[in-house]
DRENTORKOL-3810 file (N, C-alpha, C; in nm, 4 decimals):
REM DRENTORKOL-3810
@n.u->-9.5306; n.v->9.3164; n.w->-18.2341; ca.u->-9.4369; ca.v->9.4203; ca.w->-18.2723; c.u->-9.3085; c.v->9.3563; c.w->-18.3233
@n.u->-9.2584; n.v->9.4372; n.w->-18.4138; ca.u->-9.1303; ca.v->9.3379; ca.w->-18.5111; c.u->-9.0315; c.v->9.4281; c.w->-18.4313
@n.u->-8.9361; n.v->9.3509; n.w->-18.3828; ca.u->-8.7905; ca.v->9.3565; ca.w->-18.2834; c.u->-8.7010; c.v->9.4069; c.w->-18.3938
@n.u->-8.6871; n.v->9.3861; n.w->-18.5051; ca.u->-8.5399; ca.v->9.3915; ca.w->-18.6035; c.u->-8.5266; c.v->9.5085; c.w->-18.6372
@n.u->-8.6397; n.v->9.6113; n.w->-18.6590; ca.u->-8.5929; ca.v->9.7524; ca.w->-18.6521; c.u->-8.4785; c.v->9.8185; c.w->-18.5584
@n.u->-8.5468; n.v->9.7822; n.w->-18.4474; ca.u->-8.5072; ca.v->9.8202; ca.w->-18.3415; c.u->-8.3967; c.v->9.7861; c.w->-18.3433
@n.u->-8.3734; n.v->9.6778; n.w->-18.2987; ca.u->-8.1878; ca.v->9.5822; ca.w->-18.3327; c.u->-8.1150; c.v->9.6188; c.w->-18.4282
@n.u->-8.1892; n.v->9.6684; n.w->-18.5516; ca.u->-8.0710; ca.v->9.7268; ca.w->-18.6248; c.u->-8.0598; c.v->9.8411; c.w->-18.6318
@n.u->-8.1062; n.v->9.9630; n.w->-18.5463; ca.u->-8.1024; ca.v->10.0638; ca.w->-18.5303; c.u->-7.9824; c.v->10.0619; c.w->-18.4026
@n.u->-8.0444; n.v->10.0147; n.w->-18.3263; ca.u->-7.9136; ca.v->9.9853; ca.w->-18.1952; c.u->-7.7949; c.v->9.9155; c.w->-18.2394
@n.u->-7.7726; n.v->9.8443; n.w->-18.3242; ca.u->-7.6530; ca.v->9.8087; ca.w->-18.3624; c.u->-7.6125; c.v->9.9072; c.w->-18.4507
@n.u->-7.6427; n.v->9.9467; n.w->-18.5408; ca.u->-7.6147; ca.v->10.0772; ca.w->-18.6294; c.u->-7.5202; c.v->10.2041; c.w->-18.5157
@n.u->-7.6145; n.v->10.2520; n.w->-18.4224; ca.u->-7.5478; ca.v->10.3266; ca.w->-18.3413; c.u->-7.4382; c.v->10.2693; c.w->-18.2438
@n.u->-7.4045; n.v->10.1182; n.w->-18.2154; ca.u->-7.3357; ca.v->10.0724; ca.w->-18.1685; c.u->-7.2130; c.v->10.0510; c.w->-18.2183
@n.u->-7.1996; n.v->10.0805; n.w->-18.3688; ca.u->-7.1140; ca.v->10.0446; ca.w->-18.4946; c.u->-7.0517; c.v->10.2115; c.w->-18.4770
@n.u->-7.1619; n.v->10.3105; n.w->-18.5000; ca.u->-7.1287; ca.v->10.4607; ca.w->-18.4680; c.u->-7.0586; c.v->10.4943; c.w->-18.3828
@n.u->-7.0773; n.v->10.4698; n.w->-18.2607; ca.u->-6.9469; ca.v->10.4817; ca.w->-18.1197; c.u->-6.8597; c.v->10.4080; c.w->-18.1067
@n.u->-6.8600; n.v->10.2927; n.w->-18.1624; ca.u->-6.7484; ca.v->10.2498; ca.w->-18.2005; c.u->-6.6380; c.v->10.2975; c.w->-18.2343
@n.u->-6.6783; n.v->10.3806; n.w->-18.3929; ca.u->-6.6012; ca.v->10.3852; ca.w->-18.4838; c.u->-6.5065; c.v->10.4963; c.w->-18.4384
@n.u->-6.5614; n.v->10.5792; n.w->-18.3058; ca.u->-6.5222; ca.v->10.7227; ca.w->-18.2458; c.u->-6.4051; c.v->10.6939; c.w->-18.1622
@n.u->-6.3966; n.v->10.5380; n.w->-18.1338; ca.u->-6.2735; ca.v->10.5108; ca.w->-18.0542; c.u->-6.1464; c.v->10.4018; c.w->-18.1434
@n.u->-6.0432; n.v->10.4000; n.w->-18.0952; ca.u->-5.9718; ca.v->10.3241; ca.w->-18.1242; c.u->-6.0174; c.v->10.2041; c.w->-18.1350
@n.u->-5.9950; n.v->10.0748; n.w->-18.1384; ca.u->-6.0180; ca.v->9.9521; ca.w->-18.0820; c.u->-5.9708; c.v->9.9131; c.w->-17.9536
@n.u->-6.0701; n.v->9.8403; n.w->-17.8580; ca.u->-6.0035; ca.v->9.8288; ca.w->-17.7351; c.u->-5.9674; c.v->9.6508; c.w->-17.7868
@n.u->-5.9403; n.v->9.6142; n.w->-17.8701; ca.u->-5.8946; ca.v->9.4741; ca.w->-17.8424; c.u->-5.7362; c.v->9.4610; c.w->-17.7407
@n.u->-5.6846; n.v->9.5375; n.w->-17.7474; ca.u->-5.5817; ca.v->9.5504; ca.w->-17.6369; c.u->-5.5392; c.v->9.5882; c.w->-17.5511
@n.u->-5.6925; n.v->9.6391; n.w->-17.4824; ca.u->-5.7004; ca.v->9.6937; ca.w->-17.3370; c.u->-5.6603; c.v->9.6106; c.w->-17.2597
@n.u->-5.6861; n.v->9.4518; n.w->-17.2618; ca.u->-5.6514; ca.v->9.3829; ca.w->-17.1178; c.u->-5.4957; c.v->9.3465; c.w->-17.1209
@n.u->-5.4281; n.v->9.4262; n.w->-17.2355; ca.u->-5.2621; ca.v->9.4588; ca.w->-17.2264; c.u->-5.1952; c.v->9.5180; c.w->-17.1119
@n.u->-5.1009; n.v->9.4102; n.w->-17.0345; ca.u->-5.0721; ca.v->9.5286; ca.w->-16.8980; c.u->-4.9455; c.v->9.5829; c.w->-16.9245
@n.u->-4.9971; n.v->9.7415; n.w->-16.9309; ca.u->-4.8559; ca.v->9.8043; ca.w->-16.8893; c.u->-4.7769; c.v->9.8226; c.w->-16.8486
@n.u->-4.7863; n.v->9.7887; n.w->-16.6643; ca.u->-4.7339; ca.v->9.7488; ca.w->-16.6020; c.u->-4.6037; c.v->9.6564; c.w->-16.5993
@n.u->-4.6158; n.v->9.5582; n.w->-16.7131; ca.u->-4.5402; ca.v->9.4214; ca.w->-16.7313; c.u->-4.4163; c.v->9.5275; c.w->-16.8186
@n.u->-4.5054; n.v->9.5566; n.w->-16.9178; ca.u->-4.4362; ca.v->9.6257; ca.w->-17.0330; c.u->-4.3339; c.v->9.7413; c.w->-16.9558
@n.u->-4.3574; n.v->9.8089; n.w->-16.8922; ca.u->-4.2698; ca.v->9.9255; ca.w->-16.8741; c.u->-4.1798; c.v->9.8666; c.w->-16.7564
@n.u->-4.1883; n.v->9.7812; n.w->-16.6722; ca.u->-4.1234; ca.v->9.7366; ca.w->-16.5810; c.u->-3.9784; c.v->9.6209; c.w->-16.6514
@n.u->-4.0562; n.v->9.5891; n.w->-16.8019; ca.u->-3.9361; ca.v->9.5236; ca.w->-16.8656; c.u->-3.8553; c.v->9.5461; c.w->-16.9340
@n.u->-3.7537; n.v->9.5816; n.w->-16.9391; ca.u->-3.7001; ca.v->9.7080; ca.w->-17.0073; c.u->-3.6681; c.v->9.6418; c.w->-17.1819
@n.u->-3.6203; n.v->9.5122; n.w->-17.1420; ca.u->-3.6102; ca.v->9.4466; ca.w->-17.2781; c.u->-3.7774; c.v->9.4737; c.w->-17.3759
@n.u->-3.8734; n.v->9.4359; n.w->-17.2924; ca.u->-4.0340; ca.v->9.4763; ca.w->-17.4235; c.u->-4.0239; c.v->9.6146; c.w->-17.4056
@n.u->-3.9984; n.v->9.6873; n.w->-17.3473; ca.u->-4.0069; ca.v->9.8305; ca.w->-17.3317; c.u->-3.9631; c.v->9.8407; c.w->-17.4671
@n.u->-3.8449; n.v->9.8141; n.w->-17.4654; ca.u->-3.7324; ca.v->9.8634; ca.w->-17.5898; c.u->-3.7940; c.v->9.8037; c.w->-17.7145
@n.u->-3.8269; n.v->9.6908; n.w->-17.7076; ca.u->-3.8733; ca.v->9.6299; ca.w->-17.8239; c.u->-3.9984; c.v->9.6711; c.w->-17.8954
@n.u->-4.1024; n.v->9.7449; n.w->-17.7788; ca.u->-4.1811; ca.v->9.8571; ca.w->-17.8574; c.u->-4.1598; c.v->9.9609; c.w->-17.8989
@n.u->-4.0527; n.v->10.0234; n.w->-17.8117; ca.u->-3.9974; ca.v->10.1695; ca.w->-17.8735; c.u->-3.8968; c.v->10.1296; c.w->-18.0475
@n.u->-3.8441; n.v->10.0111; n.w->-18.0142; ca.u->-3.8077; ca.v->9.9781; ca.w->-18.1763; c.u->-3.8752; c.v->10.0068; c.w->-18.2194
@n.u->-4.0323; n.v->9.9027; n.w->-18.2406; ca.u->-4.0875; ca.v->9.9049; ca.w->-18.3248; c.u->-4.1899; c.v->10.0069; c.w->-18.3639
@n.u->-4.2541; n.v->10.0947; n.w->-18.2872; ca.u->-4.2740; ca.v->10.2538; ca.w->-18.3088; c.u->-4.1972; c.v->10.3375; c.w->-18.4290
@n.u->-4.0573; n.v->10.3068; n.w->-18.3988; ca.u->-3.9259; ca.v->10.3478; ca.w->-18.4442; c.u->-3.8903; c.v->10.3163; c.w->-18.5836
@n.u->-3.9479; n.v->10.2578; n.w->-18.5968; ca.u->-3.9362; ca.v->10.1763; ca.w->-18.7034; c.u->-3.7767; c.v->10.0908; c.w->-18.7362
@n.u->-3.7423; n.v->10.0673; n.w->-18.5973; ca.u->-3.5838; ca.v->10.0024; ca.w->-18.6014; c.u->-3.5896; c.v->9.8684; c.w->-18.5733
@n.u->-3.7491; n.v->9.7682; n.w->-18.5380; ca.u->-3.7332; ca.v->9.6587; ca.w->-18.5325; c.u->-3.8849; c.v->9.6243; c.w->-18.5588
@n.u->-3.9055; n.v->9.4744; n.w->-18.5248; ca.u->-3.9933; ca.v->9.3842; ca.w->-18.5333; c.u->-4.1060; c.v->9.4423; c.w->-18.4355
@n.u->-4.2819; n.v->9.4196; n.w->-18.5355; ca.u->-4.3563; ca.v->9.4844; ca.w->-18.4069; c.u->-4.4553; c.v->9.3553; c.w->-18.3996
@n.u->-4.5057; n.v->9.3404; n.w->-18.2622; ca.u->-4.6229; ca.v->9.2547; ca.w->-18.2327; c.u->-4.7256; c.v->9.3128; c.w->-18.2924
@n.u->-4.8354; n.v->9.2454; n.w->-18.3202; ca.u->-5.0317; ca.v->9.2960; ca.w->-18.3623; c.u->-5.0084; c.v->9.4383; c.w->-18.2894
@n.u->-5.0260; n.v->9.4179; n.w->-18.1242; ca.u->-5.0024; ca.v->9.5679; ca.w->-18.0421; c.u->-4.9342; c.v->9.6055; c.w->-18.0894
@n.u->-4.8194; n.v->9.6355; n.w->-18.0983; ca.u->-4.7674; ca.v->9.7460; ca.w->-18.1536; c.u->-4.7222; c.v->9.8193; c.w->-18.3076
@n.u->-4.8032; n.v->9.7150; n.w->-18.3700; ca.u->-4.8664; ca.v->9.7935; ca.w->-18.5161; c.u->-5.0231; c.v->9.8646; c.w->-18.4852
@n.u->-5.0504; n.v->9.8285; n.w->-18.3748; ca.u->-5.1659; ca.v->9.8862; ca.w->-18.3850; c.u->-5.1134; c.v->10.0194; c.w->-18.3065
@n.u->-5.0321; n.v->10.0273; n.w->-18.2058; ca.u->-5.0269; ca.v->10.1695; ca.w->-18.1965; c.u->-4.9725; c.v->10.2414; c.w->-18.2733
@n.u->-4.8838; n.v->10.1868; n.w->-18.3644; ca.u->-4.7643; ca.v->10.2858; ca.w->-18.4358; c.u->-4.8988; c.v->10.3388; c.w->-18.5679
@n.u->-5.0040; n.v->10.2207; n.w->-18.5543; ca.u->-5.0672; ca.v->10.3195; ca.w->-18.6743; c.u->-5.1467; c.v->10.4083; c.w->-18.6344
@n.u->-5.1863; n.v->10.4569; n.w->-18.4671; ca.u->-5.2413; ca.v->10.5458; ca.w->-18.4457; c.u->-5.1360; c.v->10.6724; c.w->-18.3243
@n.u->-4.9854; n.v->10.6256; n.w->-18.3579; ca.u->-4.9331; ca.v->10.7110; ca.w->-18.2447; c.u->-4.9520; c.v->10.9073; c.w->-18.2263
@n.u->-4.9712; n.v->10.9077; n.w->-18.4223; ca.u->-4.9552; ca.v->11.0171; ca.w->-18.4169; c.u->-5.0652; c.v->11.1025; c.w->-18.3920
@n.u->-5.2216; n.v->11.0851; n.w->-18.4763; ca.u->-5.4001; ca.v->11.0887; ca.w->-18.4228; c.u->-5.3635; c.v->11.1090; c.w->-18.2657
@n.u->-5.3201; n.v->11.0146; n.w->-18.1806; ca.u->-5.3373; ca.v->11.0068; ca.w->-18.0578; c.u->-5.2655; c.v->11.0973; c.w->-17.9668
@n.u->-5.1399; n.v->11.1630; n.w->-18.0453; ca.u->-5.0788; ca.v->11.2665; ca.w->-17.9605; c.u->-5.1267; c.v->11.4060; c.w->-18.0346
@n.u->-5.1452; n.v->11.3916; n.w->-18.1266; ca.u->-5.2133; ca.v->11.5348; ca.w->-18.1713; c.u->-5.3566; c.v->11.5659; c.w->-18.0842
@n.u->-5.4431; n.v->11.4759; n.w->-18.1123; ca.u->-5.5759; ca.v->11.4717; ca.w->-18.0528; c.u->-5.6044; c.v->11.4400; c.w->-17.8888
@n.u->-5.4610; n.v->11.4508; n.w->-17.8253; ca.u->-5.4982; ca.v->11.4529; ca.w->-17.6755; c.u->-5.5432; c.v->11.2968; c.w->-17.6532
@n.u->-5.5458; n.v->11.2171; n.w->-17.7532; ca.u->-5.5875; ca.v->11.0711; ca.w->-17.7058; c.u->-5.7371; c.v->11.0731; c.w->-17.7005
@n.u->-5.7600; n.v->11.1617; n.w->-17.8211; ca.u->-5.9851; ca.v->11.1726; ca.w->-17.8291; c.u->-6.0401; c.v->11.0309; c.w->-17.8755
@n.u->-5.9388; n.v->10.9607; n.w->-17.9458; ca.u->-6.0273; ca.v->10.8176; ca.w->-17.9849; c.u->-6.0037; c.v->10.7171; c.w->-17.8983
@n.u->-5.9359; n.v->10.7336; n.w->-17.7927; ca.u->-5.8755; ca.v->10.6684; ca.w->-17.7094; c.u->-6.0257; c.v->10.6153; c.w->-17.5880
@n.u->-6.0092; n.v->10.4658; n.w->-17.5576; ca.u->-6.1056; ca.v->10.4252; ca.w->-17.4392; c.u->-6.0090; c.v->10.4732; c.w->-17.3339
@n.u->-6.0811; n.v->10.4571; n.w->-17.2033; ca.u->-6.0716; ca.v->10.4698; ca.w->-17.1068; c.u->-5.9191; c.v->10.4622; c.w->-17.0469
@n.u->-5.9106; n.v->10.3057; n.w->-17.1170; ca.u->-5.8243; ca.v->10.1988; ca.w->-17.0811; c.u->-5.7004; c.v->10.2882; c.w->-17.1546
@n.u->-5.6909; n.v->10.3002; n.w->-17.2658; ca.u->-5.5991; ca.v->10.3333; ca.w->-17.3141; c.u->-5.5462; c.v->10.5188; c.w->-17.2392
@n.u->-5.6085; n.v->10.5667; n.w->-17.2238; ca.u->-5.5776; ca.v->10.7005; ca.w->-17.1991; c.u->-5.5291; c.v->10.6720; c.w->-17.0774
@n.u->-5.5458; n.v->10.6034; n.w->-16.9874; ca.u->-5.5077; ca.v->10.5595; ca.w->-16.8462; c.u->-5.3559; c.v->10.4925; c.w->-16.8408
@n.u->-5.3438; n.v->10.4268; n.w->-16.9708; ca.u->-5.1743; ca.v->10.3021; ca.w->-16.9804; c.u->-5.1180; c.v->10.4226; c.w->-17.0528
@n.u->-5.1387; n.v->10.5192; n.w->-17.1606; ca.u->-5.0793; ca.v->10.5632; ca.w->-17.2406; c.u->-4.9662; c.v->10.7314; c.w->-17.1525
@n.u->-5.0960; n.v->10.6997; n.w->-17.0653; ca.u->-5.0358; ca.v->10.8430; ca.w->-16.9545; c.u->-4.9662; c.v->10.7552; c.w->-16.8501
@n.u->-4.9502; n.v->10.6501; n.w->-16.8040; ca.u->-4.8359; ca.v->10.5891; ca.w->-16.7481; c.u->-4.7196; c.v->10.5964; c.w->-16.8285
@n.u->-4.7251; n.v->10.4796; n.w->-16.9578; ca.u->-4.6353; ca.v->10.5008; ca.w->-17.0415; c.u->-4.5520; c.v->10.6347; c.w->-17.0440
@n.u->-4.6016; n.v->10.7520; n.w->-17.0885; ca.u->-4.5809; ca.v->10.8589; ca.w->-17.1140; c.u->-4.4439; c.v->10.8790; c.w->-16.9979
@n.u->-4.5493; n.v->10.9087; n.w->-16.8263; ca.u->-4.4803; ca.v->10.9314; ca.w->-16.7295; c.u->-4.3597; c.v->10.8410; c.w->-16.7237
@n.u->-4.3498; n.v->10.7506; n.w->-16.7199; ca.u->-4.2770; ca.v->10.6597; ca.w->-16.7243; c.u->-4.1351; c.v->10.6736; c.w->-16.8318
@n.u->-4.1344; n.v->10.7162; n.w->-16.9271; ca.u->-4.0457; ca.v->10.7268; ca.w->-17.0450; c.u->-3.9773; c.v->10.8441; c.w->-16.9836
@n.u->-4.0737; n.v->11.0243; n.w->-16.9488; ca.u->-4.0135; ca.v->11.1566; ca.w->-16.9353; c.u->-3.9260; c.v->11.1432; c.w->-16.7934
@n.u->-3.9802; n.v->11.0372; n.w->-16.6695; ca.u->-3.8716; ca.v->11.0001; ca.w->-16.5135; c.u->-3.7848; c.v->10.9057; c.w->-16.5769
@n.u->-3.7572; n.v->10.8087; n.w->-16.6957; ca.u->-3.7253; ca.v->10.7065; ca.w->-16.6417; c.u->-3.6076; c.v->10.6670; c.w->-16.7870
@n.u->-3.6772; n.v->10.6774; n.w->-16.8807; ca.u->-3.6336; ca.v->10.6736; ca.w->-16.9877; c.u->-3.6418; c.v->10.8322; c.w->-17.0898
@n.u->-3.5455; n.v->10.8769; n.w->-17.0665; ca.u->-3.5573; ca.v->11.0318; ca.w->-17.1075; c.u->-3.4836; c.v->10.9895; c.w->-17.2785
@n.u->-3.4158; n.v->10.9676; n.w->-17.2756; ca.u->-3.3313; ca.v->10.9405; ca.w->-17.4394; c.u->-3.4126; c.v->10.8496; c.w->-17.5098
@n.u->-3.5044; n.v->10.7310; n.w->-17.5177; ca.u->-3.6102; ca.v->10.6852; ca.w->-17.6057; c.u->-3.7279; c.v->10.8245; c.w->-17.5665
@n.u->-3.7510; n.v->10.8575; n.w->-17.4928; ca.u->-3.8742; ca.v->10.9940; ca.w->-17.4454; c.u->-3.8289; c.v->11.0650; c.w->-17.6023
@n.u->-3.7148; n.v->11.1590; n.w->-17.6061; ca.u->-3.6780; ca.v->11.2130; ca.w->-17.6819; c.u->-3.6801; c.v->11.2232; c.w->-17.8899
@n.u->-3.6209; n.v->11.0654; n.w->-17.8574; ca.u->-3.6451; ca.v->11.0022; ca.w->-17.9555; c.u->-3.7964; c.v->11.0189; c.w->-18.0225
@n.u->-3.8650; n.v->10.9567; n.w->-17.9486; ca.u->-4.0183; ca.v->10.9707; ca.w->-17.9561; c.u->-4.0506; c.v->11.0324; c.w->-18.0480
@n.u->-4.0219; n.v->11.1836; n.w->-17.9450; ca.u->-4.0829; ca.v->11.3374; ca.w->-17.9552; c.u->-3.9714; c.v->11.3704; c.w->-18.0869
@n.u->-3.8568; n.v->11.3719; n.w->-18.1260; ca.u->-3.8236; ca.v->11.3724; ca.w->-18.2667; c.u->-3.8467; c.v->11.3520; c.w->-18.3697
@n.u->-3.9580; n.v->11.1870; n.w->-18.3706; ca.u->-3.9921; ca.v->11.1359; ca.w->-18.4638; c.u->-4.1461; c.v->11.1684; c.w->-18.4611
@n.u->-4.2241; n.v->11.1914; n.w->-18.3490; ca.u->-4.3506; ca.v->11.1836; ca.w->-18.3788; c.u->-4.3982; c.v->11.3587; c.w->-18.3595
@n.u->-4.3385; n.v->11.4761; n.w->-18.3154; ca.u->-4.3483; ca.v->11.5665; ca.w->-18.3034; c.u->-4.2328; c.v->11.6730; c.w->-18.2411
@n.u->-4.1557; n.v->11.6540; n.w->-18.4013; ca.u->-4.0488; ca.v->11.7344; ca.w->-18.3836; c.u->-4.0352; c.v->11.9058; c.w->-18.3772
@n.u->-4.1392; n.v->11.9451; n.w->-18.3756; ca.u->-4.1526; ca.v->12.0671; ca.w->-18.3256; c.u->-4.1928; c.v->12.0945; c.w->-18.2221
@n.u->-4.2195; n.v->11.9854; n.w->-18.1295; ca.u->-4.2806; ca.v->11.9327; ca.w->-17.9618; c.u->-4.4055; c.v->12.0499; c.w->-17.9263
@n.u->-4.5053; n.v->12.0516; n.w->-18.0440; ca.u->-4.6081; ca.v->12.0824; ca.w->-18.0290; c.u->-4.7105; c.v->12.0420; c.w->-17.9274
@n.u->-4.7043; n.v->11.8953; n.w->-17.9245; ca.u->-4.7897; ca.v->11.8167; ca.w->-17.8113; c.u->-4.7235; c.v->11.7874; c.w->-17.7247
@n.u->-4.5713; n.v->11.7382; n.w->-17.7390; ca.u->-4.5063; ca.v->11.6838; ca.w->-17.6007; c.u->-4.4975; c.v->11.7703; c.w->-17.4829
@n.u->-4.4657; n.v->11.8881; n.w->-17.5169; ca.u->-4.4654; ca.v->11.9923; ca.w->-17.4038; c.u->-4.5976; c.v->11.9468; c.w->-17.3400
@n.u->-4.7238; n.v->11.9399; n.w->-17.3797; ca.u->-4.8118; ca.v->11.9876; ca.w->-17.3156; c.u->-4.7836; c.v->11.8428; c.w->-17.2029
@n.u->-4.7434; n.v->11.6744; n.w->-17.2741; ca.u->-4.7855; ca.v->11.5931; ca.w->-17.1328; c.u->-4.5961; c.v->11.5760; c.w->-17.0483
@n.u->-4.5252; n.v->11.6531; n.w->-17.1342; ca.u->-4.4522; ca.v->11.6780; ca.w->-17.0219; c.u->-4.5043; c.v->11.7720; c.w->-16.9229
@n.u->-4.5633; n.v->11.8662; n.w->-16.8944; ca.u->-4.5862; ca.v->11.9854; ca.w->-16.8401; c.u->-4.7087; c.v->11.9156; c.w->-16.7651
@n.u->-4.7675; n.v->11.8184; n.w->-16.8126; ca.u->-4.8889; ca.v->11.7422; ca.w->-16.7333; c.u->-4.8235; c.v->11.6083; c.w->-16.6453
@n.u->-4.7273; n.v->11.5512; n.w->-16.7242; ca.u->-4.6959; ca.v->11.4158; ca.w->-16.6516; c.u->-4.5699; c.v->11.4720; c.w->-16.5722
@n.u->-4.4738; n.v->11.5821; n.w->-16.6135; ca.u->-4.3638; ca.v->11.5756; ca.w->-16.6003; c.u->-4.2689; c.v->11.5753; c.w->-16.4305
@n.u->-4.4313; n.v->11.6538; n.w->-16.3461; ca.u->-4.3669; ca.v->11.6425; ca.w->-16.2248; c.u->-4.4567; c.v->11.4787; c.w->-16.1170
@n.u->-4.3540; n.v->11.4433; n.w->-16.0470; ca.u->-4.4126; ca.v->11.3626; ca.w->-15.9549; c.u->-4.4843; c.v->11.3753; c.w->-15.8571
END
């Protein structure tokens, strides 16, 4: 029996679910580090912002920030829907004036923000 059908049928569909998510090449990114530092904190919210210099990460989110808050985070792995709802919480307790900012620039009619303030917003 010839194997390569098969293999390229399973890779074909492996290419397919793929394509349904973001890339996780920067899942093993800890958030943790990031939001606890206020200097990279800031230096991603620059660069989101388009007010400074961005790392690989954070061109890769700024090119999906907006997909990802419209769509509830549908292309989003695991990983990401898990850091992105820290993040989130983290900005609406902690950092309310970049929070704001955000939501000005990425949904100034706070179509979506309401909804993960209203989800993240209490402790």
């Amino acid at each position: 029996m010839n194997l390569l059908p098969i293999v390229v049928i399973v890779a074909a569909f492996t290419v397919v679910a793929r394509a349904d998510t973001y890339t996780d090449r920067y899942d093993s990114m800890n958030v943790d580090d990031v939001i606890s530092n206020k200097r990279l904190l800031v230096a991603y919210i620059k660069c989101v912002m388009d007010n400074g210099r961005c790392t690989p990460e954070g061109k890769e989110l700024k090119t999906h920030i907006t997909d990802a808050l419209q769509s509830g985070c549908a292309k989003c792995t695991q990983k990401q829907r898990h850091a992105i709802k820290k993040v989130i919480k983290h900005l609406i307790h902690n950092e309310k004036d970049y929070w704001s900012q955000l939501v000005d620039k990425y949904d100034p009619h706070r179509t979506y923000s309401r909804m993960y303030e209203k989800e993240l917003g209490s402790i």
